[in-house]
C-alpha positions in Angstrom: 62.7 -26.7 62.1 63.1 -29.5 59.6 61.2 -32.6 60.0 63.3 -35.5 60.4 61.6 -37.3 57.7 62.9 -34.5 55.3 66.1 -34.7 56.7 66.2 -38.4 56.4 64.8 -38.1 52.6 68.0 -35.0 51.8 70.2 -38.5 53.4 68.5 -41.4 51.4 68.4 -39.5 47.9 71.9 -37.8 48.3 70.7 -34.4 48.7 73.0 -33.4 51.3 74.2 -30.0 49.5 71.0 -28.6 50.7 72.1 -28.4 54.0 75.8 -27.2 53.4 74.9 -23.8 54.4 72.2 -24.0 57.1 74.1 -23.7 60.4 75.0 -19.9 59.2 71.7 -18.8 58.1 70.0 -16.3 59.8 66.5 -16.8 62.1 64.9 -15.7 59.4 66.6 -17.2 56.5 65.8 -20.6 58.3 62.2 -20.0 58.8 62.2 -19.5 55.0 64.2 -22.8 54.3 62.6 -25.1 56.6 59.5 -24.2 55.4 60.6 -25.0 51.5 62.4 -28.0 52.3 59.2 -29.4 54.2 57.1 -28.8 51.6 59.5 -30.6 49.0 58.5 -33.2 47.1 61.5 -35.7 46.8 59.2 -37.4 44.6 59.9 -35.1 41.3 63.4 -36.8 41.8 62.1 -40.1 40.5 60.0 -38.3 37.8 63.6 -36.8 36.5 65.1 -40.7 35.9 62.0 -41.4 34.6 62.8 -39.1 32.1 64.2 -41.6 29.2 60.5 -43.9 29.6 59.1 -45.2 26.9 56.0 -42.8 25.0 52.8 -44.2 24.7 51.2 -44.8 21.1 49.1 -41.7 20.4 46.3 -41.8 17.8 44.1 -38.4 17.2 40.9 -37.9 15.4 38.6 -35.2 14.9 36.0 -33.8 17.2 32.6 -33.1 16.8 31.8 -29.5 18.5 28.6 -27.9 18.6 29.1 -25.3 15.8 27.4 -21.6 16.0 24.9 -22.2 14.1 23.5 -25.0 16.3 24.7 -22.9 19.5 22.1 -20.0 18.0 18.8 -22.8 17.1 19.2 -23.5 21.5 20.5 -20.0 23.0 17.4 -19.6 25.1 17.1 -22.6 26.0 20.9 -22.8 26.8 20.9 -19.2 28.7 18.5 -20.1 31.1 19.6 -22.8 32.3 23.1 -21.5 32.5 21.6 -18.1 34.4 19.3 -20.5 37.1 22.7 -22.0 38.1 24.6 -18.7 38.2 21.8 -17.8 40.7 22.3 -20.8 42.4 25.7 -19.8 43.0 26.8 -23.4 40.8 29.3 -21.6 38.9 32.6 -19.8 40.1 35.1 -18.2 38.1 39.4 -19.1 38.1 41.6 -15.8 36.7 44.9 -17.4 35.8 47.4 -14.4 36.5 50.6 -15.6 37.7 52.6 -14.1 34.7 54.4 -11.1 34.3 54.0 -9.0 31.3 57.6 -9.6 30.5 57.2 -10.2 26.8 55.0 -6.6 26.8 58.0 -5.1 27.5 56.7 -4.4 30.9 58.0 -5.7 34.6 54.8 -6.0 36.6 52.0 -8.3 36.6 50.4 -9.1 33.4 47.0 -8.2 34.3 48.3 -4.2 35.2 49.5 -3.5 31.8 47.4 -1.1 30.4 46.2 -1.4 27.2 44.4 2.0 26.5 45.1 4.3 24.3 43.0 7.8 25.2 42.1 6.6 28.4 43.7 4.1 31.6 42.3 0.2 30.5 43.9 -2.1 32.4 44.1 -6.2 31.5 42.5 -6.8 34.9 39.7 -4.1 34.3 38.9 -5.2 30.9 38.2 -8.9 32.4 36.0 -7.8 35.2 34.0 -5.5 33.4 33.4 -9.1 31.4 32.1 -10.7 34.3 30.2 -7.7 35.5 28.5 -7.8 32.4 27.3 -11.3 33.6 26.4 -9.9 37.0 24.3 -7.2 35.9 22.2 -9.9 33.3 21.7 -12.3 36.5 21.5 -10.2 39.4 24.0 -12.1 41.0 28.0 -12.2 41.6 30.0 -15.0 40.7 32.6 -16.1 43.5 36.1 -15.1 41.7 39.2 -17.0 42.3 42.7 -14.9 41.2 46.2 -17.4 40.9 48.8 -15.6 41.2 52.0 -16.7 41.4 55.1 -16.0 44.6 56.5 -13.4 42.1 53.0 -11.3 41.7 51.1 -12.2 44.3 51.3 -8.9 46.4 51.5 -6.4 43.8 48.2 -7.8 42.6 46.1 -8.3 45.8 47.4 -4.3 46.2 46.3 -3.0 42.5 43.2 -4.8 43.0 42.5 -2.8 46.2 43.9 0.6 44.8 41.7 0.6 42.1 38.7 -0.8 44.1 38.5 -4.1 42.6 37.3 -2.2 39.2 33.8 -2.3 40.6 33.3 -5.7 41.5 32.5 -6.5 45.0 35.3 -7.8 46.6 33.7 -10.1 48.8 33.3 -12.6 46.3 37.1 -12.0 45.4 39.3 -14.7 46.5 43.2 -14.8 46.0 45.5 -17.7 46.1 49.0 -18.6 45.3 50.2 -20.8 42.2 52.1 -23.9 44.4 55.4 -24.0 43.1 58.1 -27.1 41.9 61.4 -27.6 42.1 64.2 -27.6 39.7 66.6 -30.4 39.2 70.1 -30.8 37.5 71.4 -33.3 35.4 73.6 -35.1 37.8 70.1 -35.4 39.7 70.5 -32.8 42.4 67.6 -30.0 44.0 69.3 -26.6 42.4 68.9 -23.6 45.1 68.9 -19.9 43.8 70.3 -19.1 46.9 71.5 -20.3 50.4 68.2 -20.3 51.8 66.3 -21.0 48.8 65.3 -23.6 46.7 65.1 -23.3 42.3 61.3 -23.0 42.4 58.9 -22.1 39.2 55.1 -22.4 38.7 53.8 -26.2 38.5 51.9 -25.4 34.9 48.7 -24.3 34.0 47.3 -27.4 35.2 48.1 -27.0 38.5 45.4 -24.7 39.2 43.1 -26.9 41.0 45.3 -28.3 43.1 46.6 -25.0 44.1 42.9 -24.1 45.0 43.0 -26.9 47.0 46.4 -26.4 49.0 45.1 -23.0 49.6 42.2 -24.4 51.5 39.2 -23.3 49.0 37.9 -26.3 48.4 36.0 -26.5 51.4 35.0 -23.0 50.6 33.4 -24.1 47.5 31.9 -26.6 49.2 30.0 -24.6 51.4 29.2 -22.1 48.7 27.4 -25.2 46.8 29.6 -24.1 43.5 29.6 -27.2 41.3 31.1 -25.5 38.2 34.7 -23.7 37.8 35.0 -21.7 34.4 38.9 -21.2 34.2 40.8 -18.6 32.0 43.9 -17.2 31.1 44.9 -13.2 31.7 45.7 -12.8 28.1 42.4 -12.6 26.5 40.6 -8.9 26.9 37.6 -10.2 24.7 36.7 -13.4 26.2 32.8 -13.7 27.4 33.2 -15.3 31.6 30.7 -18.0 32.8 28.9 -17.2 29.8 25.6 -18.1 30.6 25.0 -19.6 27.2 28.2 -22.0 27.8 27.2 -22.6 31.4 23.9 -24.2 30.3 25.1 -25.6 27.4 27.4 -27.8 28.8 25.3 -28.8 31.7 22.7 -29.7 29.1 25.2 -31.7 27.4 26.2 -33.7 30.5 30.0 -33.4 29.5 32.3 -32.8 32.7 33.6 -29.9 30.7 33.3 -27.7 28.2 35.6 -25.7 25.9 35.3 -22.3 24.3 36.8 -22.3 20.8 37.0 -20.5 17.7 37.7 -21.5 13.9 41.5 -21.0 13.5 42.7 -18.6 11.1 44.7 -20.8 9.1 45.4 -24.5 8.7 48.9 -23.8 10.2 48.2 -21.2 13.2 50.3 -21.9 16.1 47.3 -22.5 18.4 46.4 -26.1 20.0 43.4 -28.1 18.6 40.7 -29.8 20.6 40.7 -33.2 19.2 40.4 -36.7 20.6 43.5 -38.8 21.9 43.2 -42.4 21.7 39.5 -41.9 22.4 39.5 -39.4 24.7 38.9 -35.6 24.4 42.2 -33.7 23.9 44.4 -30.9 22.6 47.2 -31.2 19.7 49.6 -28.7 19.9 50.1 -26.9 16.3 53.8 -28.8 15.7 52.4 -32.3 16.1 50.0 -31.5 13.5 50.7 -33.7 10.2 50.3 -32.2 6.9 47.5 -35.0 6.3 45.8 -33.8 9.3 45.8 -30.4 8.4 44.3 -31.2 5.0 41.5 -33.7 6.5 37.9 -32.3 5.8 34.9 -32.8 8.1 30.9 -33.3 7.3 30.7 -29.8 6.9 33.3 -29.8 3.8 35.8 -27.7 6.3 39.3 -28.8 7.9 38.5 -31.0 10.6 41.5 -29.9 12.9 39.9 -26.4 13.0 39.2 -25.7 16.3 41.6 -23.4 18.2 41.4 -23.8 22.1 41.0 -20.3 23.9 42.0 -21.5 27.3 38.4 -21.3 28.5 37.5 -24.2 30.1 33.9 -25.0 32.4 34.9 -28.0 34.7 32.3 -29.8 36.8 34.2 -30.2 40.6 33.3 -33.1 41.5 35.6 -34.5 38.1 38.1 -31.5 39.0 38.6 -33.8 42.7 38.9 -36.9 40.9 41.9 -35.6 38.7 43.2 -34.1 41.7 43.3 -37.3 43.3 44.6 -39.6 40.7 47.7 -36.7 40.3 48.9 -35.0 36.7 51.3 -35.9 34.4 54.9 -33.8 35.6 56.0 -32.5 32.3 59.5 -32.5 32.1 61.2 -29.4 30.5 65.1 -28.6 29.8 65.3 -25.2 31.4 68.1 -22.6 32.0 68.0 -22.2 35.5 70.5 -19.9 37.8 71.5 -21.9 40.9 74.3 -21.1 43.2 77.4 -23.3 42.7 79.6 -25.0 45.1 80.7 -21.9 46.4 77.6 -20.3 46.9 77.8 -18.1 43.7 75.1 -17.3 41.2 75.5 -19.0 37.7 73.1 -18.0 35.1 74.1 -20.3 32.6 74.0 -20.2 29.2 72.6 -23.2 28.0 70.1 -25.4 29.6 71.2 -27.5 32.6 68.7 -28.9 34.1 65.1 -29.9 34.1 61.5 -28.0 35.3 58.4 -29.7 35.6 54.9 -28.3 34.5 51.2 -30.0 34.8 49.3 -29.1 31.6 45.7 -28.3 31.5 45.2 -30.6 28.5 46.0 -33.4 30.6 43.0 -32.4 32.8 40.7 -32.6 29.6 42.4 -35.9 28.5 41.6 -37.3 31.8 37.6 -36.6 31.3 35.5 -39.0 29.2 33.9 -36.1 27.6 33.8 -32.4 26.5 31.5 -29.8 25.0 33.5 -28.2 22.6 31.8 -24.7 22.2 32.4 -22.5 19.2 32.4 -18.9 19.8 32.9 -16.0 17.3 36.9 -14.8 16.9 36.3 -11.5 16.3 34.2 -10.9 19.2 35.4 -13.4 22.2 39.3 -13.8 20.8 41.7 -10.9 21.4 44.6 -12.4 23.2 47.5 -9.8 24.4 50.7 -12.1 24.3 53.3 -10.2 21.6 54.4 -6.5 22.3 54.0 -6.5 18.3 52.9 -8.8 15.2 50.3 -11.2 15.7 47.7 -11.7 19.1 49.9 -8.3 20.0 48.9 -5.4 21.8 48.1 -3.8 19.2 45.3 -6.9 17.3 43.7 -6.3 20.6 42.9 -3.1 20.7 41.8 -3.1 17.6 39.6 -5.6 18.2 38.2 -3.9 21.5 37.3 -1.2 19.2 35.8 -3.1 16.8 33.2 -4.2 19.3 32.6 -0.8 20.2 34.8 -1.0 23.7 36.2 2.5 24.4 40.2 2.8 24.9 
């Protein structure tokens, strides 16, 4: 049933096409509405006016990170500290897989594509034979969180299981859902994909927190006394997972965060930049760098925008809640989205008509007063599977597994 404070929110912001069609919906069909339209946020409707708002002054300026070299003088030191809170359970683990491998060329989640050549070497596999790796140097398992999204989540939970959770053990395996947003038109109204359903998409890559949180995990944290989340992305088949080294590095550091980077290939790869932001610690995309910041030099002699972000992030949780509370910037994004039209038809237009709204994990690191910014070695923790050809491709990455002697 619909709440009569929704119902009195679809009447106050002239919303009242979403309920043109409910009275022929079906038991089921209604159970699925009413429990979309209860959960909407009428609030992303003001965020859509605000579209036209003035933009904030934004000065950047190099970062200092702690360079391999330095990394190397304090690995022991570093290491232990990072294993003694691994044992400690202090540290969990966040798999971003909501995507589909669509620009693979293939139709199922990302994380099932296979990416092995004499052999079966699944995404998914490759990244918890990672974190085994950790397991086996600690003795201990690290809680694992999956995101997926609506579209994935069940065909994941179910290759998870058929291939026995690669060998992890699957009590310390814990799945939630991406939370979703709606999509808005120009002339300011909810779009619905159907009669029953609202235009959802995934909230952005910085919604993953507060999807842990809807899901209820936080007080499962809690109670599992982790105080340290190292959050990644699906794509990279290479990257090192609550990396002892990092773990304890950062701690040491007393930074709320920490960020795995590597030395970009060129001064105009199309990879963000850790940076800082009028002060505070950041990420520039590769179009707003300016040709004088791409030719600025450091200390060192080298470019000082030379950091490429990995999306491998370590977040302390009690600054994780903080940001939660005080809410994300809504990105606003001009989107083709299919909607059903006055006459309940599918459109899929052909140009964009009407807006989606993302939160962006850089916006979590901008909110933090400080972050470690960790340099790792490209050719052994960089191997991102994003193209079906060209450059961070299928194919760069398995030469790269290859290179560090991974069978495929």
């Amino acid at each position: 049933m619909i709440s009569s404070e929704v119902r009195s929110n679809i009447q106050k912001y002239g919303q009242e096409h979403l309920l043109k069609y409910y009275d022929t919906l079906s038991t089921k069909e209604r159970s699925i509405y009413d429990e979309q339209l209860n959960n909407l946020n009428f609030g992303y409707l003001d965020i859509s006016r605000d579209n036209d708002s003035e933009k904030k002054e934004i000065h950047y300026e190099p970062i200092q990170a702690l360079r391999k070299e330095d990394i190397d003088k304090d690995r022991e030191q570093f290491e232990k500290v990072g294993i003694d809170a691994i044992k400690n359970c202090k540290v969990g683990a966040v798999l971003l897989a909501g995507g589909q491998g669509t620009r693979l060329g293939f139709d199922k989640p990302k994380g099932m594509f296979n990416i092995g050549v004499t052999k079966e070497l699944y995404i998914f596999e490759r990244l918890i034979r990672n974190l085994l790796d950790v397991v086996e140097k600690t003795g201990s398992y690290i809680p694992l969180f999956v995101m997926t999204s609506e579209k994935n989540d069940s065909d994941t939970r179910q290759f998870f299981k058929e291939k026995n959770y690669f060998g992890y053990d699957k009590n310390f395996v814990y799945f939630f859902v991406q939370d979703m947003a709606p999509s808005i038109s120009y002339n300011g109204k909810f779009l619905m994909e159907d009669r029953y359903k609202l235009a959802l998409s995934p909230n952005g890559n910085g919604g993953w927190f507060s999807s842990m949180v809807s899901s209820g995990l936080l007080d499962k944290m809690n109670k599992m006394g982790i105080e340290w989340l190292n959050v990644f992305s699906v794509d990279n088949v290479l990257q090192r997972i609550a990396d002892p080294v990092f773990v304890g590095a950062t701690i040491l550091s007393g930074c709320p965060a920490g960020a795995k980077v590597v030395k970009k290939s060129k001064p105009d790869e199309r990879v963000g930049v850790m940076c800082k932001e009028n002060g505070k610690p950041s990420i520039v995309e590769y179009y707003e760098l300016t040709p004088e910041m791409m030719e600025a030099k450091d200390a060192y002699g080298e470019p000082a925008y030379n950091y490429g972000v990995t999306l491998n992030y370590l977040f302390r949780v009690k600054n994780l809640i903080e940001i939660n509370n005080n809410k994300l910037v809504n990105h606003i994004v001009e989107k083709k989205i299919p909607y059903i039209n006055d006459n309940g038809e599918l459109v899929n237009p052909e140009e964009p008509n009407g807006y989606k709204f993302e939160t962006l994990i850089l916006d979590m690191i901008n909110m933090l007063d400080d972050c470690l910014v960790f340099e790792v070695e490209r050719q052994k923790e960089f191997a991102p599977v994003k193209n079906k050809e060209g450059v961070d491709s299928i194919d760069t990455a398995r030469e790269l597994l290859k290179l560090n002697g991974v069978e495929i």
